[in-house]
Structure formats: structure tokens, C-alpha cells
mmCIF file of the C-alpha atoms, coordinates in Angstrom:
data_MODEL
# 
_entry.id   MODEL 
# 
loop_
_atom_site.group_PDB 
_atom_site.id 
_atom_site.type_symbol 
_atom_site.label_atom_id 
_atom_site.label_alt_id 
_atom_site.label_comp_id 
_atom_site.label_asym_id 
_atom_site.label_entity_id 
_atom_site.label_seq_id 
_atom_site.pdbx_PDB_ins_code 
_atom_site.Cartn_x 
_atom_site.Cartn_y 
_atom_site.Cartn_z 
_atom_site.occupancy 
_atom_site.B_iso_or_equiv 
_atom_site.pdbx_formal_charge 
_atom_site.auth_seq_id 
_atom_site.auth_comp_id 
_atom_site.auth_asym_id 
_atom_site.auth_atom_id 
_atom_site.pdbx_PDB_model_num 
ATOM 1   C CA . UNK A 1 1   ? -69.780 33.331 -199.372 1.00 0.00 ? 1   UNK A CA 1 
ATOM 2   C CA . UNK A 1 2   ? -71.342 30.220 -201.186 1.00 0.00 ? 2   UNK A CA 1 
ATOM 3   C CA . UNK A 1 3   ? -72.522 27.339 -199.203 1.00 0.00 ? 3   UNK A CA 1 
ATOM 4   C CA . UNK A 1 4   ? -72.325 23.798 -201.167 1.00 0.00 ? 4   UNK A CA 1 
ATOM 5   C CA . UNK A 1 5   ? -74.270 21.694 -198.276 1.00 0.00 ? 5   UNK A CA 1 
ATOM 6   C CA . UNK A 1 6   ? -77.529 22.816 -198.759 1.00 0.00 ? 6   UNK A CA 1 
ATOM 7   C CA . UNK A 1 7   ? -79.816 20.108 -197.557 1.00 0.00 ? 7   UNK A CA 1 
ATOM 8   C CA . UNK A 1 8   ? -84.042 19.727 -198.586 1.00 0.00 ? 8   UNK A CA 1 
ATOM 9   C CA . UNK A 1 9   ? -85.907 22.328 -196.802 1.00 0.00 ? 9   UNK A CA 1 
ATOM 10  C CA . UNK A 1 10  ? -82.717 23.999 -195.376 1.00 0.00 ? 10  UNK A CA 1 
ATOM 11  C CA . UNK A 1 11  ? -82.187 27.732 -194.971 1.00 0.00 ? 11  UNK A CA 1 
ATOM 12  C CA . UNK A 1 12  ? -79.336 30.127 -196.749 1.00 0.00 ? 12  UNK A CA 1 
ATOM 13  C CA . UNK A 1 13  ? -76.482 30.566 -194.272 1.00 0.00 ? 13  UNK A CA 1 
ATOM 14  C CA . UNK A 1 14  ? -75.680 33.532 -195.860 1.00 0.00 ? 14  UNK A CA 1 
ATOM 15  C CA . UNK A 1 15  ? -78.932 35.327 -195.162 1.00 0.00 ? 15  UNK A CA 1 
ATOM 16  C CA . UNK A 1 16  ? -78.482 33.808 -191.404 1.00 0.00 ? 16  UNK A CA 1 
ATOM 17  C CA . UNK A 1 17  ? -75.238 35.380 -191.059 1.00 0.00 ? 17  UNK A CA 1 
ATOM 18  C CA . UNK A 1 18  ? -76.633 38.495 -192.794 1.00 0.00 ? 18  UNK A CA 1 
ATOM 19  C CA . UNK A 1 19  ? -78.765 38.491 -190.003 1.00 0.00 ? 19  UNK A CA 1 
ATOM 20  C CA . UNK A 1 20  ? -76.132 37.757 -186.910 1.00 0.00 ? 20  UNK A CA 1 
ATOM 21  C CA . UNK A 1 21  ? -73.991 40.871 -188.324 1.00 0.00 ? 21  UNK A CA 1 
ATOM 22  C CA . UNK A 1 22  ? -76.998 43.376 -188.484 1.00 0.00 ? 22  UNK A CA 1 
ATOM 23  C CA . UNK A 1 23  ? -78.010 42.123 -184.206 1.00 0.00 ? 23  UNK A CA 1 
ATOM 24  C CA . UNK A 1 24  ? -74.165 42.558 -183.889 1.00 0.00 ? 24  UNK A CA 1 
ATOM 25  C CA . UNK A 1 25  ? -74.469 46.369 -184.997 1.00 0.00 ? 25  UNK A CA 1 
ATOM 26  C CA . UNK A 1 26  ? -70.687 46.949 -186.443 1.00 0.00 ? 26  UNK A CA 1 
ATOM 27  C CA . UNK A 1 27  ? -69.600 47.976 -183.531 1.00 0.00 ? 27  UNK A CA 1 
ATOM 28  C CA . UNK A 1 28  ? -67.634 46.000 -180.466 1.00 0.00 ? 28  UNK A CA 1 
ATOM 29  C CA . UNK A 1 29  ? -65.881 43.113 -179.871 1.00 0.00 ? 29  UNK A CA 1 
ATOM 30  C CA . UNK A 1 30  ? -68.127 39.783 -180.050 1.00 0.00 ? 30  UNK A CA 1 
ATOM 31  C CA . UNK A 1 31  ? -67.498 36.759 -177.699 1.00 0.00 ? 31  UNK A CA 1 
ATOM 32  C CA . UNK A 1 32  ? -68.638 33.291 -179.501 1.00 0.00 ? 32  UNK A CA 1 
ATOM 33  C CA . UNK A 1 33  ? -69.662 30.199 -177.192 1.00 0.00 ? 33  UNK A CA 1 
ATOM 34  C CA . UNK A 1 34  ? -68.688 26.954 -177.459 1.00 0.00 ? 34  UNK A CA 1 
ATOM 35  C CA . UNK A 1 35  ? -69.928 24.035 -176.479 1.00 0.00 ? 35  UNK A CA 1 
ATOM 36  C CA . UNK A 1 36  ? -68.477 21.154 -178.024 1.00 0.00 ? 36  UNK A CA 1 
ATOM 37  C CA . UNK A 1 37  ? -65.884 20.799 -181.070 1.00 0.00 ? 37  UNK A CA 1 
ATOM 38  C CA . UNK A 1 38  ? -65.739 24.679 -180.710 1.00 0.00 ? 38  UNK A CA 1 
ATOM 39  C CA . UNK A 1 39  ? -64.136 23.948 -177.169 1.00 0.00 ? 39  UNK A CA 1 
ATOM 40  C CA . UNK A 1 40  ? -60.887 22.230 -178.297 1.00 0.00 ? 40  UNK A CA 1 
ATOM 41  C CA . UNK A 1 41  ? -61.033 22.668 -182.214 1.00 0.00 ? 41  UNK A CA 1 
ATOM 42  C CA . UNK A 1 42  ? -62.182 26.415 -182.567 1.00 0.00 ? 42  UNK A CA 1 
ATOM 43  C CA . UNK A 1 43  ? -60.228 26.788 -185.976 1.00 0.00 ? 43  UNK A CA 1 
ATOM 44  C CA . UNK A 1 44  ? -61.020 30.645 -185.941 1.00 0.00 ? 44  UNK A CA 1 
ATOM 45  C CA . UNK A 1 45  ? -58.646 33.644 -184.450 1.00 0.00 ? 45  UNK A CA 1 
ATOM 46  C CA . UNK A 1 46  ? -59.670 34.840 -181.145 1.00 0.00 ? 46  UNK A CA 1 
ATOM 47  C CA . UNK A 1 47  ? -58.386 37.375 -178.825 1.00 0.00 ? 47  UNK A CA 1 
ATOM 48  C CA . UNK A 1 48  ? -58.851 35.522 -176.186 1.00 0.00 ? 48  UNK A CA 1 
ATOM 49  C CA . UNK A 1 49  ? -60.943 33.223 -174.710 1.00 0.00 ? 49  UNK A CA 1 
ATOM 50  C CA . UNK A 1 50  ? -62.694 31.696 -170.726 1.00 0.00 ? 50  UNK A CA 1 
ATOM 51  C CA . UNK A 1 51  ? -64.882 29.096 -169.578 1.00 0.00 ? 51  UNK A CA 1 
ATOM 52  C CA . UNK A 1 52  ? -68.427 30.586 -169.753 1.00 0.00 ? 52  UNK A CA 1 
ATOM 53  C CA . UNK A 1 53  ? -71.848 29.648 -168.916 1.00 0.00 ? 53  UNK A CA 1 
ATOM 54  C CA . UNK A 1 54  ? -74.742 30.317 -170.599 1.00 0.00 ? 54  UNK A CA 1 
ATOM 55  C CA . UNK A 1 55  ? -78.077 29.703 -168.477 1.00 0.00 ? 55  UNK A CA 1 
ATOM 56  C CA . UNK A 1 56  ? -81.514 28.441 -170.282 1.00 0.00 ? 56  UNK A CA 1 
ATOM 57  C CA . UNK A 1 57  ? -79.778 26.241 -172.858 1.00 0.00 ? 57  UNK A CA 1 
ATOM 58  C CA . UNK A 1 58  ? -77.956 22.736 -172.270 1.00 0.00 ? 58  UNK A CA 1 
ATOM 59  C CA . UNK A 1 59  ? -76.142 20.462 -174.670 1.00 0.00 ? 59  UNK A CA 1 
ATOM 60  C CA . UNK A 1 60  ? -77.788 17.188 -176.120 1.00 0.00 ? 60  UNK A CA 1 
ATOM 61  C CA . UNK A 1 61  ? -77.065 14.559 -178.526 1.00 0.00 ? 61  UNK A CA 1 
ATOM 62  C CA . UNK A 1 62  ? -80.202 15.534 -180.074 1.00 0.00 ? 62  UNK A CA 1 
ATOM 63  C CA . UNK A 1 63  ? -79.597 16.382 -184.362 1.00 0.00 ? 63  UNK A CA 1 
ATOM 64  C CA . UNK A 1 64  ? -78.917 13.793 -186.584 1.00 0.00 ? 64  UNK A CA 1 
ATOM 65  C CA . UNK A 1 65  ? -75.973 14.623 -189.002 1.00 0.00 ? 65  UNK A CA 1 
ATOM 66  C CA . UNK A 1 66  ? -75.131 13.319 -192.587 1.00 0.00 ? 66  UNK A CA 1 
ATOM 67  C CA . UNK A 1 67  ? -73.086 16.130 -192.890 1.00 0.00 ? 67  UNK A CA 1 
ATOM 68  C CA . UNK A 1 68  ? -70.880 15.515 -189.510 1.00 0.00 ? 68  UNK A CA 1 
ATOM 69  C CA . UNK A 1 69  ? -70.362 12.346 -187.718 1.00 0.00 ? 69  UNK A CA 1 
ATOM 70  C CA . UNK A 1 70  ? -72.541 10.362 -190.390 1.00 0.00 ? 70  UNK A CA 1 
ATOM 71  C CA . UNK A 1 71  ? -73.747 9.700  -194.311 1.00 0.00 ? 71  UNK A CA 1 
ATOM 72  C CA . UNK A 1 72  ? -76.761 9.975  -195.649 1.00 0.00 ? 72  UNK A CA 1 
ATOM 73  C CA . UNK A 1 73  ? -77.018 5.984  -195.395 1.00 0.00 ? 73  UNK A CA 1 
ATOM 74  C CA . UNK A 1 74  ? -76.480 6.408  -191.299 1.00 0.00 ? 74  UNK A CA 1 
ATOM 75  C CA . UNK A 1 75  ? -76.725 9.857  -189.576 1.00 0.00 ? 75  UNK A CA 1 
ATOM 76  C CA . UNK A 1 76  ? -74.922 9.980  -186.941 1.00 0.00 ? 76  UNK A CA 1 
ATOM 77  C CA . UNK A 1 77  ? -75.944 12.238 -183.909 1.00 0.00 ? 77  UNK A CA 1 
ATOM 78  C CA . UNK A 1 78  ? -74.344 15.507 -182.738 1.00 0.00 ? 78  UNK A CA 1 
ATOM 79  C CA . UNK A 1 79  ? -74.709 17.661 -179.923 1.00 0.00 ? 79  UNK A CA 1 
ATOM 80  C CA . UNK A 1 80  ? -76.803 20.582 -180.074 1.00 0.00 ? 80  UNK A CA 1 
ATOM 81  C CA . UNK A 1 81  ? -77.697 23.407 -177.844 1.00 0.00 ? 81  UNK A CA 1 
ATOM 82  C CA . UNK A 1 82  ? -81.719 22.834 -176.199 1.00 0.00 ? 82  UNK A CA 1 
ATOM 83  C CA . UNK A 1 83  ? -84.074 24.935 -174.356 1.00 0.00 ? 83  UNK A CA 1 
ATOM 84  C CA . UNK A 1 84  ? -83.892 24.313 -170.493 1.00 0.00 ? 84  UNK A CA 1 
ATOM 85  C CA . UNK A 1 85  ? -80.950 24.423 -167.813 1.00 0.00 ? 85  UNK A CA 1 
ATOM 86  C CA . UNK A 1 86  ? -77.572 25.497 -168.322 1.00 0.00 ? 86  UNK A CA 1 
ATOM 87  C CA . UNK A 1 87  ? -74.210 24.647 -170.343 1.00 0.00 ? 87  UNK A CA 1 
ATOM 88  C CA . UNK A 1 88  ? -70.819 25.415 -169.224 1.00 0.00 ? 88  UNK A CA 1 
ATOM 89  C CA . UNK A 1 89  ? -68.385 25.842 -172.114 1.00 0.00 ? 89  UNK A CA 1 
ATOM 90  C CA . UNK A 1 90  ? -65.912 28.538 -173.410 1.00 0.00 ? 90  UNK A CA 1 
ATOM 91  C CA . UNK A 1 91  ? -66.378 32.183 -175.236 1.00 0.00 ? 91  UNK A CA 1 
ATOM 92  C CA . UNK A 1 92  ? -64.169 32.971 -177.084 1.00 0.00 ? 92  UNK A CA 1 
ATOM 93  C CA . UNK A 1 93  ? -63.519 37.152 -177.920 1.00 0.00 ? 93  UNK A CA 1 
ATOM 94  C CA . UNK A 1 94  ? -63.435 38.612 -181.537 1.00 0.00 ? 94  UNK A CA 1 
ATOM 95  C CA . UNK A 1 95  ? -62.048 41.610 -181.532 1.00 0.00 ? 95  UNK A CA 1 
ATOM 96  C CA . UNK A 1 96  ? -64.379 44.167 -183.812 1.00 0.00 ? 96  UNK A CA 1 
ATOM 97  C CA . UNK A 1 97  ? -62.030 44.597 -186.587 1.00 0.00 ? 97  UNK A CA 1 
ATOM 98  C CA . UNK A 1 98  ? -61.784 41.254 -187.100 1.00 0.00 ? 98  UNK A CA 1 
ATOM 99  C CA . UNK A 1 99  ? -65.540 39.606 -186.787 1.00 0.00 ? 99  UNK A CA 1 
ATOM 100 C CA . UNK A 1 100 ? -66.683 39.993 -190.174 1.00 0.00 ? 100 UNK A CA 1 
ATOM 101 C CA . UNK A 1 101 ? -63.400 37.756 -191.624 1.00 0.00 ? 101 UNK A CA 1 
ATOM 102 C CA . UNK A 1 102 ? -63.690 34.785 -188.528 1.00 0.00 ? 102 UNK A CA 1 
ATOM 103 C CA . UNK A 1 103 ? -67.904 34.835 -188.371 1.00 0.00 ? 103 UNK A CA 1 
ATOM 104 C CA . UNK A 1 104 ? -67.036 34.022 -192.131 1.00 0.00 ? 104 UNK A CA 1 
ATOM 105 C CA . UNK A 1 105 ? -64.576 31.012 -191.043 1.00 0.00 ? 105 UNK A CA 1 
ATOM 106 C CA . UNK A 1 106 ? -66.879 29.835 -188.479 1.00 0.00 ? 106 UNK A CA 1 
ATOM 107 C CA . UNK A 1 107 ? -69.613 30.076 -190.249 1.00 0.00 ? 107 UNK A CA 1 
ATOM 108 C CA . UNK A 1 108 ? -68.305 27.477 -193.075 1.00 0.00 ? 108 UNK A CA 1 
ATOM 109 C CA . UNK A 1 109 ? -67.298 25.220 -190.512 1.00 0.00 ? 109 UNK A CA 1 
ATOM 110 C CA . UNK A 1 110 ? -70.493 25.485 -188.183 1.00 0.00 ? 110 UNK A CA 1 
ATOM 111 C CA . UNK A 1 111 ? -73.568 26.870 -190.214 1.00 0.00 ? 111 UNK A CA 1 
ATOM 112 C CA . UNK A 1 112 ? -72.454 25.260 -194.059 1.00 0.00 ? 112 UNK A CA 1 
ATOM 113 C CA . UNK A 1 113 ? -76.173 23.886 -193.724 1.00 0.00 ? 113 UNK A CA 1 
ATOM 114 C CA . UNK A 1 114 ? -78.857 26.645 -192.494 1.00 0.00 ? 114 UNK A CA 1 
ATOM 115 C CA . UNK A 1 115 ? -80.063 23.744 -189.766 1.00 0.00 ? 115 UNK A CA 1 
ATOM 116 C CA . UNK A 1 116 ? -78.837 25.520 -186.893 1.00 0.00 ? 116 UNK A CA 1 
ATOM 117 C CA . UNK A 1 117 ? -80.024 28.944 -185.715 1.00 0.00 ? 117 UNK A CA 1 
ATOM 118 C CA . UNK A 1 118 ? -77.648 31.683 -184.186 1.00 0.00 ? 118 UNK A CA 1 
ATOM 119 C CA . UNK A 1 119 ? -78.543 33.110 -181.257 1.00 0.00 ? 119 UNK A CA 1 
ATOM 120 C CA . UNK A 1 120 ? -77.530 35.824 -179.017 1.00 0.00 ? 120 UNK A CA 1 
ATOM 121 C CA . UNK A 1 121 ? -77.319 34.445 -175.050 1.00 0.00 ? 121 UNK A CA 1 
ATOM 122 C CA . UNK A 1 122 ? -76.395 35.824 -171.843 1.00 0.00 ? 122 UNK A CA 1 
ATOM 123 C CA . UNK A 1 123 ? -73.795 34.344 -170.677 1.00 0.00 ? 123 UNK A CA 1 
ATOM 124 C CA . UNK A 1 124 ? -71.390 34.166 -167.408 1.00 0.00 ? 124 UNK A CA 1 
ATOM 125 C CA . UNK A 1 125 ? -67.778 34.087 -166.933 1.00 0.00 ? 125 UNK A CA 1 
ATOM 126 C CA . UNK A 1 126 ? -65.974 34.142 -163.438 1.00 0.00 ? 126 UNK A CA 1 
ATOM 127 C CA . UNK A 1 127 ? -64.919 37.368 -164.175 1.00 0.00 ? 127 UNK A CA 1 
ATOM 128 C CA . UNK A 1 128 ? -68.793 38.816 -164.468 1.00 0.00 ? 128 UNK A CA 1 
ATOM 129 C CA . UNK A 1 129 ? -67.369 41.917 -162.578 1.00 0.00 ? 129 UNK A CA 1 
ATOM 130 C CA . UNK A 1 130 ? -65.406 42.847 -165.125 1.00 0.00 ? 130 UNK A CA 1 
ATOM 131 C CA . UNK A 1 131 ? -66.088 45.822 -167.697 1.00 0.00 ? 131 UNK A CA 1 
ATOM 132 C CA . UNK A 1 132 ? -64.129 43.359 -170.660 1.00 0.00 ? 132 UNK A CA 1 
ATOM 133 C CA . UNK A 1 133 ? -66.619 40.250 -169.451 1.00 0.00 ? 133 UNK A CA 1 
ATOM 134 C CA . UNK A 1 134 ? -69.230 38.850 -171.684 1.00 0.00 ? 134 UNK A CA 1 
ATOM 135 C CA . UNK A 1 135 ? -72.979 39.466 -170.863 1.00 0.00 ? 135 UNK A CA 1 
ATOM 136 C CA . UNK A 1 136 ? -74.339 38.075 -174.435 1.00 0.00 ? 136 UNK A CA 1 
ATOM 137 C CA . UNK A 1 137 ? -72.571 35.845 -176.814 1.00 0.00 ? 137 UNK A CA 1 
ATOM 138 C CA . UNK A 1 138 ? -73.267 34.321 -180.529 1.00 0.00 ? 138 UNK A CA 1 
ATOM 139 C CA . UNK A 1 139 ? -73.900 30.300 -180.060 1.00 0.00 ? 139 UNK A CA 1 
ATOM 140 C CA . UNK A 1 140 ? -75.065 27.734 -182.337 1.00 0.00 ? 140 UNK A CA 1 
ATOM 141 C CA . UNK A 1 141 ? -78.365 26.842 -180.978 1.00 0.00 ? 141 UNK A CA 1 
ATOM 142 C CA . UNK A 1 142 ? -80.579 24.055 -182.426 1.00 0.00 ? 142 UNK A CA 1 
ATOM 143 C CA . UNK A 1 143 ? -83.429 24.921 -185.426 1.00 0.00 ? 143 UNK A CA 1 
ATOM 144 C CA . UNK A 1 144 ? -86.825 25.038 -185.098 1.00 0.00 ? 144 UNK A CA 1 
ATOM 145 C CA . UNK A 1 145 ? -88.520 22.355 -184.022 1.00 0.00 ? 145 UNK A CA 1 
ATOM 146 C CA . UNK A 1 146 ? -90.842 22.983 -186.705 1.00 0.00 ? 146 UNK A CA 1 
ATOM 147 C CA . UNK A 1 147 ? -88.793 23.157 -189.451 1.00 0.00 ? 147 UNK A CA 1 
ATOM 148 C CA . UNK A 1 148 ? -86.245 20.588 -188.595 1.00 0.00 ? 148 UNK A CA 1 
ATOM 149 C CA . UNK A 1 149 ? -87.675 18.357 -185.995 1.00 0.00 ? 149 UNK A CA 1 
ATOM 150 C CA . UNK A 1 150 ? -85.870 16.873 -183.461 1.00 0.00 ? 150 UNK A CA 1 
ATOM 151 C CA . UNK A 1 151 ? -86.255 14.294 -180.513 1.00 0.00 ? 151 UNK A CA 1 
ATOM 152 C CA . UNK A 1 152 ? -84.810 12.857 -177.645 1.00 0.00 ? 152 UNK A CA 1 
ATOM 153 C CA . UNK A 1 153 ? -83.228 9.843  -178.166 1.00 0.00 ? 153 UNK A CA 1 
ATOM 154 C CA . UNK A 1 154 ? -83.026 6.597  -176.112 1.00 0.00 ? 154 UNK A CA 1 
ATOM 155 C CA . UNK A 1 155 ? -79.781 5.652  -174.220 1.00 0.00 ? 155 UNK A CA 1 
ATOM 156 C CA . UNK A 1 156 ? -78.943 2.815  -176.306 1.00 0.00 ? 156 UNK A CA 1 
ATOM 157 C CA . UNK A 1 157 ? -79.852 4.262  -179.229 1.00 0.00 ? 157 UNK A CA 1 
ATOM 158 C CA . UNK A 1 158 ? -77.929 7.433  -178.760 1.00 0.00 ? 158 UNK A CA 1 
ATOM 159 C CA . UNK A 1 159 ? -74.982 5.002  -177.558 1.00 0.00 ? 159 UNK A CA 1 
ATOM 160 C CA . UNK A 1 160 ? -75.297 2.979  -180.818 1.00 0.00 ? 160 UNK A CA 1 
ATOM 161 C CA . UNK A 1 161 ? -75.043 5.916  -183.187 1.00 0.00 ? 161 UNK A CA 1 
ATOM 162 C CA . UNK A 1 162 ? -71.780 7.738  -181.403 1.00 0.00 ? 162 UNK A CA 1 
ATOM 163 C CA . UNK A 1 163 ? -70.113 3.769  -181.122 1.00 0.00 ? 163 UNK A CA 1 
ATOM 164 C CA . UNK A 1 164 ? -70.581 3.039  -184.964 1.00 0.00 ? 164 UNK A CA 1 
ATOM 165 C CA . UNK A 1 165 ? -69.991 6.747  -185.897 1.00 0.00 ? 165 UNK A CA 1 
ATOM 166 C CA . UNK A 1 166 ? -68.483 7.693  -189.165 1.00 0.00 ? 166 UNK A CA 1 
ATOM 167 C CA . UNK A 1 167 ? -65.321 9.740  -188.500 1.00 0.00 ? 167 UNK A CA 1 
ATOM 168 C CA . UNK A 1 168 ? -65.453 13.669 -189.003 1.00 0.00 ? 168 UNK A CA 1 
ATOM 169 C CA . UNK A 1 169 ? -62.975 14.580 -191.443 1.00 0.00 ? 169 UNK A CA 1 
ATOM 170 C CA . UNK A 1 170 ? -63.069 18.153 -191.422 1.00 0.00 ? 170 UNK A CA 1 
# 
């Protein structure tokens, strides 16, 4: 897989999702969260999916974007997953056969950059009693701070950037 968005001081997405298949193991279904786009766009086959919650994480309009929702002339700001809280979304179930062929798929969509960092979370569904319910799932989580800083935005400013947004066309 060849990534063609590879921003200044970005990291390979291949080696990234190297990385996620090697904690995955080979083995077992995988359950993916979602938090945003992922939520009503997932554009990757799933077995099946439920609402989920994933506790120490919540979403903010905190990364700026050229690549989604902006230009290099104006960024425009996209949600991210942040340390602290919680974030109700939806997981969505991978069955093990077929993970290596959709982490592919969503990694072009979600990861074409290196910005973001995979990480495995615990997560929750309503059916937590359940043998076939999630306890950890793959999400999108934002970079490190170090490496690709990020801040929290004003109101107004945040509110400026999503009003005069440039349209996401993938």
C-alpha cells in the first residue's frame, strides 16, 4: 500500500498499520470505533456493528486539516479523539478473515497521512455481558503532542473554521 499524502514531518502509514496488525496477533475478529465520519460513512465491510463507548478519550475539534475539511491556504478543523472523559460512538466488527483487506480500506481513507496514531481502547457496548462483545477496539486517536502539536481552540474560532469550511470530497 502506497500513501500519496505524506505531509513534512509525517510518519509512514504503512509502518503504522504494520504495527496495528502485529498488536492484533492474526487471530480474532477486530471491532473498529467510530467516532465521527466513521459513524454514518464507514465505507469499509463490517459484520456488524453497536453503539460503543470508549472511557478515557473524548472527541474535539482539535487537528487542523489541509487534507480534510480544508487547503493548505485555510485548514479547516476536524475532530479528533483526546485524552480525558469518555466518547460514545459505534464499533463496528471485522470478522478475522477479512481485517487485513478492510484495515487496508480504512486505512486509505483514515490514516493516508501518518498524523493520527492507532490505538487499542477498552471499550463498552450494552451488551458487555456478552462473550461476542467488545472489550478493546482499534480507534483513530490524535498524534503526539510532540510531534504534531495541537491546541484547544476558542469558540469562535473553532465556529469560524467549520462555517467557512471547504467541502470534503472524498
Amino acid at each position: 500500500m502506497t500513501f500519496s499524502h505524506m505531509l513534512p514531518g509525517s510518519r509512514d502509514p504503512s509502518s503504522l498499520l504494520a504495527d496495528t496488525m502485529k498488536a492484533w496477533g492474526g487471530h480474532g475478529d477486530i471491532w473498529v470505533f467510530g467516532y465521527a465520519s466513521l459513524i454514518w460513512r464507514p465505507e469499509f465491510d463490517a459484520a456488524e456493528q453497536r453503539p460503543a463507548t470508549v472511557y478515557g478519550w473524548h472527541r474535539a475539534l482539535q487537528m487542523r486539516s489541509r487534507v480534510n475539511r480544508g487547503t493548505p491556504e485555510r485548514p479547516g478543523l476536524v475532530f479528533a479523539l483526546v485524552h480525558g472523559g469518555c466518547c460514545r460512538g459505534m464499533v463496528y466488527r471485522i470478522e478475522e478473515k477479512d481485517v487485513p483487506a478492510q484495515l487496508e480500506r480504512l486505512w486509505a481513507r483514515e490514516m493516508p497521512t501518518g498524523i493520527y496514531d492507532p490505538k487499542w481502547l477498552s471499550c463498552r457496548t450494552a451488551e458487555a455481558a456478552s462473550r461476542r462483545s467488545p472489550s478493546r477496539c482499534i480507534a483513530r486517536a490524535r498524534a503526539t503532542p510532540v510531534r504534531f502539536p495541537m491546541r484547544r481552540w476558542s469558540t469562535s474560532f473553532a465556529a469560524r473554521s467549520v462555517a467557512t469550511a471547504v467541502p470534503c470530497t472524498t
